[in-house]
N, C-alpha and C positions, 0 to 999 in steps of 0.2 A: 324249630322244625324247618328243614328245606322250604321251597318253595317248587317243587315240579308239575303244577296243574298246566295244563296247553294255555295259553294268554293271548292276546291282541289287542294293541291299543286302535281303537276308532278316533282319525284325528281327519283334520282340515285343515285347509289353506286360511279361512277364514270364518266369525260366527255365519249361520245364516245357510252354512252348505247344505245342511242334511245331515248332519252328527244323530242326531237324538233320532231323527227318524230311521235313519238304519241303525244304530244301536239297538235298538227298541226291536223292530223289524227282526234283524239276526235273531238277539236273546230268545224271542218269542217263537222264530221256525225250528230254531238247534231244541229250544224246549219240548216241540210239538215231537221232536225226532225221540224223545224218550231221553236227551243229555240232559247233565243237573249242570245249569249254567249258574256262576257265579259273575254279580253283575258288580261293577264299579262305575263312579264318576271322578274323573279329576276335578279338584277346584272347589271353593265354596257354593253348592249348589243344590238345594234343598227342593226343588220339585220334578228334573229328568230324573232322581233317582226312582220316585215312584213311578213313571212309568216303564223304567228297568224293571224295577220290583213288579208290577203288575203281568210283564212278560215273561220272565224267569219265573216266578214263583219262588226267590229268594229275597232277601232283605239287600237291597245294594247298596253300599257304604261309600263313602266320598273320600279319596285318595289327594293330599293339600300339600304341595310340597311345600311352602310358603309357612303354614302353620305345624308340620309335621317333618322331622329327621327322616333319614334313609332308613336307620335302624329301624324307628317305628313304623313306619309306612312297610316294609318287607316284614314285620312281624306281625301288623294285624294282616296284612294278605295271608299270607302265611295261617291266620288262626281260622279266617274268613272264608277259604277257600278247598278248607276242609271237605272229602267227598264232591268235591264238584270234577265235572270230565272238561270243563272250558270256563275259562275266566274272559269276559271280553269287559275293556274297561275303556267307556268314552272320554274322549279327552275336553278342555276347554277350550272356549274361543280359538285363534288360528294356532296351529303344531306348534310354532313358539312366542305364543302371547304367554306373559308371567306378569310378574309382579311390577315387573321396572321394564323400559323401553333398552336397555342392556344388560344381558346376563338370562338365565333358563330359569331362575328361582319362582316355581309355583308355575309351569309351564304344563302342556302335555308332551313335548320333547322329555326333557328332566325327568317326565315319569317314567315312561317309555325305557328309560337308559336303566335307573334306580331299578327296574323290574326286569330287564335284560328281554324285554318283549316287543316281537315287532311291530311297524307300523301300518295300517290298511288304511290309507290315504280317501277322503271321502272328498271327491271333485265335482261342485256344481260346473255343471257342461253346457247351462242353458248358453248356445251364442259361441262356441268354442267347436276349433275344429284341431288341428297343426298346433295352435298357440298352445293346448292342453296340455301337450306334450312338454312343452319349453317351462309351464308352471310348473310343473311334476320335474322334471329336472333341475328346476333351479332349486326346488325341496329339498330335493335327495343330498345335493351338493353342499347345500346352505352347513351341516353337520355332520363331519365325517364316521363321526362315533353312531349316529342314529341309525338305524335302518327301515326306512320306509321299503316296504315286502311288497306291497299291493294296493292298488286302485279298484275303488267302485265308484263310478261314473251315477254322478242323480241329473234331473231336470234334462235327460234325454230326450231327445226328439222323436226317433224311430231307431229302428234296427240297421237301417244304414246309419245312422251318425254316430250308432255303438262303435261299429265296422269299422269307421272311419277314424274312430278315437283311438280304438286300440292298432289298427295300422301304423299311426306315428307315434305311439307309446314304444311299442316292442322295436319300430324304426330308431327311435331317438332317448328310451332311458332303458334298455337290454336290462335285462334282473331283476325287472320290477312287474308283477303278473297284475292281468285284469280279470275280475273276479266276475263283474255282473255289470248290472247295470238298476236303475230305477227310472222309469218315464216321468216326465211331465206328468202330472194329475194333484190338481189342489184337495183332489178329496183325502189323501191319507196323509196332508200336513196340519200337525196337530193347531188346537187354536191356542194364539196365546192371549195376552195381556200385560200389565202395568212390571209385573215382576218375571216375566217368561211366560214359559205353559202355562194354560189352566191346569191344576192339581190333577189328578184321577180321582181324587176326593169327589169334586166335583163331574167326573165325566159318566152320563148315565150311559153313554154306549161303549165303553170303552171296549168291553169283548169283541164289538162288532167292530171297531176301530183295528182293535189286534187281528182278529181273523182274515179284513181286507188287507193289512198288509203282508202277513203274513204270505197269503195267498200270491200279493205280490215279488215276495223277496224270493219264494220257491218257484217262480213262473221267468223270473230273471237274474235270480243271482246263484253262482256255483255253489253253495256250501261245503261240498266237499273239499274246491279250493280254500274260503274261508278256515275249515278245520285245518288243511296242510300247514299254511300258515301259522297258526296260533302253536299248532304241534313240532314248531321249528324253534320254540323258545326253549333257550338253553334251562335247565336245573339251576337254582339259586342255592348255594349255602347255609343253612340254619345261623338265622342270628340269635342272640346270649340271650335266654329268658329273661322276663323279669325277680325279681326276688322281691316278694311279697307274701307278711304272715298270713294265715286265713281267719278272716275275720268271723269269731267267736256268733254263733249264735245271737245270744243276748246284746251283742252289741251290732247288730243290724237295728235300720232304720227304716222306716215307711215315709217315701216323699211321694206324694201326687205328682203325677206329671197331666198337665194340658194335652189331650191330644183329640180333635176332632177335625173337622172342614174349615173353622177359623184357626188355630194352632196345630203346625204338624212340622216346623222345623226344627229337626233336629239333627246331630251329626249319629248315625246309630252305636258307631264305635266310642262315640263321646258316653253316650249313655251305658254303653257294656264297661264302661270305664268307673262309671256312680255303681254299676250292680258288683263288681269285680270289688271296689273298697268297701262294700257291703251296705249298700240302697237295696231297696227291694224297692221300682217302680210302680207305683198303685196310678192305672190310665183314670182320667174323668172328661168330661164332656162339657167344658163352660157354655157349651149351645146348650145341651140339655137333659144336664143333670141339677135337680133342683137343691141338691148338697153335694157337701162333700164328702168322699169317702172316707169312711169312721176311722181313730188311732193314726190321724197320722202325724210327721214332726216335721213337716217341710212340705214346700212346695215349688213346683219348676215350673214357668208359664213361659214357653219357646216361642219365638215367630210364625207367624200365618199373614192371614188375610181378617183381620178382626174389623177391616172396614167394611170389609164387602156383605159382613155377616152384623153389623153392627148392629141393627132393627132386633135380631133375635138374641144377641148379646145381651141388649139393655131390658128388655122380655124378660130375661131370666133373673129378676128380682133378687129371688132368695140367697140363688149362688153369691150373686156379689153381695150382699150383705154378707154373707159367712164369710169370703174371704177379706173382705174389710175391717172384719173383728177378728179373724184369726193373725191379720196383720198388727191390731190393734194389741192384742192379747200377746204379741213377743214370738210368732210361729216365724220361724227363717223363712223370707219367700225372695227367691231370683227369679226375674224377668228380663226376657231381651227382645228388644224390639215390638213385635204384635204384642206380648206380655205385656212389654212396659206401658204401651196403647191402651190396655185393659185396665190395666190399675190406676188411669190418670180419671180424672172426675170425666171426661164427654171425650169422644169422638166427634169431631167437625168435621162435614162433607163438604163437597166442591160449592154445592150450590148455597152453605148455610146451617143444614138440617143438624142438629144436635142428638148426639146417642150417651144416656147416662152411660159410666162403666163402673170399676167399681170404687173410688174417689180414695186410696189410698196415696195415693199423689195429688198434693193441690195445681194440677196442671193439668191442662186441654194439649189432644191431640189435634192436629188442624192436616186435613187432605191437602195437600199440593196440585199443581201440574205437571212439574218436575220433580226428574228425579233430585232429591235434599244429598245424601252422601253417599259413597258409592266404591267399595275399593276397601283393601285390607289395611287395618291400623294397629300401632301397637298401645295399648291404654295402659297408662300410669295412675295406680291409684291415689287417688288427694285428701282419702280417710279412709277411715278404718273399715273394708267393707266385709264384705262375705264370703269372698275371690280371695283377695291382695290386701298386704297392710300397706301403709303408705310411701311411696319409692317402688315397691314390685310395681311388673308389668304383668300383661295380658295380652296376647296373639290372639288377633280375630277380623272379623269381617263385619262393614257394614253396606247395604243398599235397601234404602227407604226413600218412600213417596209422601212421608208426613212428617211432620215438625211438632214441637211439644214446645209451649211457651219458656220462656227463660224462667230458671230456676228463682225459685221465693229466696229471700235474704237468712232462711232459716232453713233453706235447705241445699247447702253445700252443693258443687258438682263432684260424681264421684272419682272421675277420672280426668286425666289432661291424656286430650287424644294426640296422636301424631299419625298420619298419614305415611302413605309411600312417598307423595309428591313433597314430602314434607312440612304440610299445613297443619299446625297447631291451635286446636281449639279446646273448649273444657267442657261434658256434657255425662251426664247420666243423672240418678237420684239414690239416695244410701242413708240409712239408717243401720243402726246396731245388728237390728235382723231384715233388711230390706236391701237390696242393690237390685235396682234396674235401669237397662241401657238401652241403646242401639245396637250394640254392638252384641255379634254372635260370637260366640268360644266354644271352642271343640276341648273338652274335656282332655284329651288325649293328648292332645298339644298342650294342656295346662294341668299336667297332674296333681300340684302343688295346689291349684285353684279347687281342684276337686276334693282333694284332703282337709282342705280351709271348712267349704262348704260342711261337708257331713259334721265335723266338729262343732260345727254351730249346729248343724241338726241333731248330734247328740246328747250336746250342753240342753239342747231345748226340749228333750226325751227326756234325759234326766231330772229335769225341774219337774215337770208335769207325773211323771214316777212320782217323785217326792211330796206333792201336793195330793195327788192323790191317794199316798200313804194316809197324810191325815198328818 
C-alpha cells in the first residue's frame, strides 16, 4: 500500500535539544485537536516511544535504518500508519548521527529521505542570537537531498529573543519557516536516568506532565504551521507485499512475553512480526504475578530496568521457581539484556546488596558505574542457539550498565560480537532451548531469527502434546 499519511520528522542539531520534549508536546496538542497521530522513533530506543505512545494514544514503533532496509522500513510505515491524519516521527541523536562517523546509515537524515518527509529542525537557543541562523544554514546545506522545512526554537528566553531568532532566520536561510517556540522552564523537561527517560511505566503524573505541556506547545507553537508542513510530504509508492502462508490454526503457538515496570523493551513491529508467523503473545508480570500463565510453549524475557525493581523481583519466589524448571523442563526461553539479568543466579548493586533471580544461569549480574557496551553490533552465532545456527549473524543493539561474570567452562559463549568500531568480543549464554544476551534484535530485521525461534517453540508444543497424549 502507498504511503500518503501527512509526515514530519522532529530532528536536531544535537542530543539534549528538546527532540522528545516537542515530539511528545506536538503528538499530544494535534491529539487533543481530535487528529489520530501516528507516533515514530528513529533508532534503537525503547523508552521516548512510550512517552509518544502515552501522548498519541497509539503504539509508536521505532523506525532503524541500521537494523532495517528501505523496503521494510516504508512497509511497516505503511501498515502502521493506517487511519492516522499525521505521522510525526522523532529522529535520533543530531540529523545526522548513524552508525559510523561517515555515511547516513541509521541516521535521522537517512530516514527523513527513505520517507520523503520533511524536516522541522528542533534548535536549543539557550545563549544564541545571529549564530542560530548560521547553525540552521550550515544544516540545510550540509545535504542537498534533505529538506529541512522548519524551525522550533526551545530554551527561549522571552518573546523578543523569538523575534530576534526568527529575524536572522528568514534574513539568512529564506525557505525555511519558524513554527514556535518553547521557553526556558525546567518544569516540563522530563527526568531522566542511567538509560534515558524514566519510563512512563514509572511516571505517576504523567497526565499532569502532558497537560502542562501541552498547554505550553498551544500558548507558543503554530500548529497549524506544524500541519502545512507535514501536509507537504510527497505520496510514497506501495512497496511489494510480503508473501507469506497463513498460519493454520493448530499450529499457533502461546509464548509469554515479560511485560511490566521491570521489562518493557521491546521493538513493537518486532513483536507484530512473532504474531504475523503465528505467536499469540500471552503478557505476565515477573513483579507480580505469582505463576505463569497456563499452556504455554515459550517464553520472551526483553529489557527493562530489573535492577531498579530487583528487591520485588527476588519477593516474587514462586515466579522464579516456575520459570527455573520450565527452563529446566526443555520450554524455549530467549532473553535479552534485563532478561538475561533475571535469569542469572543474583543481581549485584552498586553498594554490594544481593537480589536472588531466577538461577537458570550460573552467573551474577553485577551494577556498574558505567556505561559496559553501548552501540549496534552484528553477532555471530558460536552454537547452535534459538536465533542462528552457527556462522549466521544477528543485527542489533546493545547499551547496558551491568556486567554478568565470565562464562563457566561449560557454558559456551553464544555469540562472537563485533561492533561498528570494530571491536571483537564473545558474550552471551545458550543452551539447546535457552539463548540469552545483551544484545537486542528486532525481529523484523531478523525474520529468519524469528522463524528459528517459533520452530523450537513448536518442536516444544508438540512434545508436550505427545506426552500428554499418554
Amino acid at each position: 500500500m502507498p504511503i500518503s499519511v501527512p509526515r514530519l520528522v522532529i530532528a536536531a542539531a544535537q542530543s539534549g535539544a528538546g527532540k522528545t520534549t516537542v515530539a511528545t508536546g506536538l503528538m499530544a496538542a494535534l491529539a487533543r485537536r481530535g487528529l489520530s497521530v501516528q507516533p515514530y522513533k528513529v533508532g534503537p530506543d525503547y523508552i521516548d516511544p512510550t512517552y509518544h505512545t502515552a501522548a498519541a494514544g497509539r503504539i509508536s514503533r521505532n523506525l532503524d535504518g541500521w537494523m532495517l532496509d528501505q523496503t521494510t522500513i516504508r512497509r511497516l510505515v505503511a501498515a502502521s500508519a493506517q487511519g492516522a491524519d499525521v505521522a510525526l516521527i522523532e529522529g535520533v541523536m543530531g540529523l545526522f548521527d548513524g552508525a559510523g562517523a561517515v555515511g547516513e546509515a541509521g541516521s535521522t537524515a537517512e530516514m527523513a529521505k527513505w520517507l520523503a518527509a520533511p524536516v522541522l529542525l528542533v534548535v536549543d537557543a539557550g545563549g544564541l542570537a545571529r549564530t542560530g541562523a548560521a547553525l540552521i544554514q550550515g544544516l540545510c546545506g550540509f545535504d542537498p537531498d534533505l529538506r529541512i522545512a522548519g524551525v522550533l526554537f526551545n530554551n527561549v528566553g522571552s518573546e523578543g529573543h523569538y523575534r530576534l531568532l526568527c529575524e536572522s532566520l528568514r534574513a539568512y536561510v529564506p525557505g525555511v519557516e519558524p513554527v514556535g517556540y518553547l521557553p526556558e522552564r525546567a518544569a516540563i523537561r522530563a527526568p531522566e536516568r542511567h538509560l534515558g527517560l524514566v519510563p512512563t511505566w514509572e511516571r505517576q503524573q504523567m497526565d499532569a506532565y502532558l497537560e502542562s505541556l501541552v498547554g505550553l506547545i498551544e500558548a507558543t507553537v503554530d500548529l497549524e504551521a506544524v500541519l502545512r508542513l507535514a501536509q507537504a510530504a510527497s505520496p510514497l509508492p506501495a512497496v511489494p507485499p510480503r508473501t507469506l502462508q497463513p498460519v493454520p490454526e493448530d499450529a499457533r503457538v502461546r509464548i509469554g512475553l515479560a511485560r511490566d515496570a521491570a521489562f518493557h523493551f521491546y521493538y513493537e513491529d518486532g513483536l507484530d512480526e512473532l504474531r504475523t508467523l503465528g505467536a499469540d503473545l500471552v503478557l505476565f508480570s515477573p513483579l507480580s504475578d505469582p505463576v505463569l500463565p497456563p499452556d504455554l510453549d515459550g517464553l520472551y524475557l526483553g529489557g527493562g530496568f530489573p535492577e531498579v525493581h530487583a528487591q520485588a523481583l527476588a519477593a516474587n519466589a514462586s515466579l522464579r521457581r516456575e520459570i527455573k524448571a520450565a527452563v529446566e523442563q526443555g520450554m524455549p526461553v530467549y532473553a535479552e539484556c534485563g532478561g538475561l539479568m533475571y535469569l542469572s543466579e543474583a543481581i549485584v548493586g552498586l553498594e554490594g546488596d544481593q537480589w536472588p533471580m531466577v538461577g537458570a544461569i550460573p552467573v551474577k549480574a553485577r551494577m556498574e558505574t558505567r556505561l559496559q557496551n553501548f552501540g549496534y553490533v552484528i553477532a555471530e552465532a558460536q552454537e547452535e542457539t534459538l536465533l542462528a545456527a552457527p556462522g549466521e549473524t544477528v543485527r542489533g543493539h546493545e547499551f547496558h550498565w551491568s556486567r554478568v561474570d565470565p562464562n563457566p567452562a561449560d557454558w559456551p559463549p553464544a555469540y562472537r560480537i563485533r561492533s561498528r568500531k570494530g571491536d571483537v568480543r564473545w558474550e552471551g549464554f545458550c543452551r539447546p532451548n535457552l539463548l540469552a544476551s545483551y544484545v537486542h534484535i528486532h525481529f523484523s530485521a531478523n525474520p529468519r531469527a524469528a522463524e528459528r525461534f517459533l520452530e523450537s517453540v513448536r518442536a516444544y508444543r508438540a512434545i508436550r502434546q505427545r506426552e500428554s497424549a499418554g
